[in-house]
N, C-alpha and C positions, 0 to 999 in steps of 0.2 A: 504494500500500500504506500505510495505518495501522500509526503507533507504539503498539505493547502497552503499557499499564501495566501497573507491574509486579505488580497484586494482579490483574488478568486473567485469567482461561481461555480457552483455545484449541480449536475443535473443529472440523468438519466435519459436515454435515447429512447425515445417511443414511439419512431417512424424512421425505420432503414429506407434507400433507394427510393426518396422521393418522386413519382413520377416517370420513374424508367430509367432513375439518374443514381450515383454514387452519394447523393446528397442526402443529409436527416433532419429531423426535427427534436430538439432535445429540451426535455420541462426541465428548467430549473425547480430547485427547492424552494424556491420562494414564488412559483406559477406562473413563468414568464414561460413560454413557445418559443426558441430562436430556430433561426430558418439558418440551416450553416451547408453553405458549397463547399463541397470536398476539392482540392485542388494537386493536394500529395499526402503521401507517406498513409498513414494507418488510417484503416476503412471503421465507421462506426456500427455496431448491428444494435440493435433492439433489444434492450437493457442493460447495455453497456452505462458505465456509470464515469461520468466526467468532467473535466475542471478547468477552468480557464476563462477570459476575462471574456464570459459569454453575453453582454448585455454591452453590445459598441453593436458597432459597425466596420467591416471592413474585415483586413486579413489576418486571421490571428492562429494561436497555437493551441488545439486542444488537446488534450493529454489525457487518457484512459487511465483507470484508478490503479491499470498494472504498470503504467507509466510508461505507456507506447503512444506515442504523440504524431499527430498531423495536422497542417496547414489547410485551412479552410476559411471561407469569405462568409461573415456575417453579414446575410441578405438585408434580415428582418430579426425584432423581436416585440411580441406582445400579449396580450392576454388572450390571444382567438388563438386556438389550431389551425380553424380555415385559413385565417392570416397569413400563418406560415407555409399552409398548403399552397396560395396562392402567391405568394411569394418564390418560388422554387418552382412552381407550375408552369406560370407566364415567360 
């Protein structure tokens, strides 16, 4: 298990391959939906449990709680799933 930093979020992946795509959708522990494009390194599956500064925008690092980590683009984040659905969709 990975130590959090303390500016970190916390979520769990609860839609792999968004759409057709490498892409997921992960609820943070505080009920946020972020829409996160996959771009390299480590794929996320569905209960995967993860950490990283998931509430921006743009290109960041997520890092699985076994601490295999991948570069992905924060779409979107917000309180709908559709949201996120539709984000990654379009």
């Amino acid at each position: 298990m990975i130590a959090l930093p303390v500016y970190a979020d916390k979520g769990v992946v609860v839609k792999e391959d968004v759409c057709g795509s490498v892409n997921s959708i992960i609820e943070t522990t505080d009920g946020w939906y972020v829409a996160a494009e996959h771009y390299s390194g480590v794929y996320l599956y569905e209960g995967d449990i993860v950490v990283g500064n998931l509430k921006t925008y743009g290109f960041e690092k997520i890092t699985r709680i076994d601490g295999e980590s991948g570069r992905f683009c924060i779409e979107d984040w917000g309180s709908n799933i559709g949201d996120a659905y539709e984000e990654l969709c379009n």
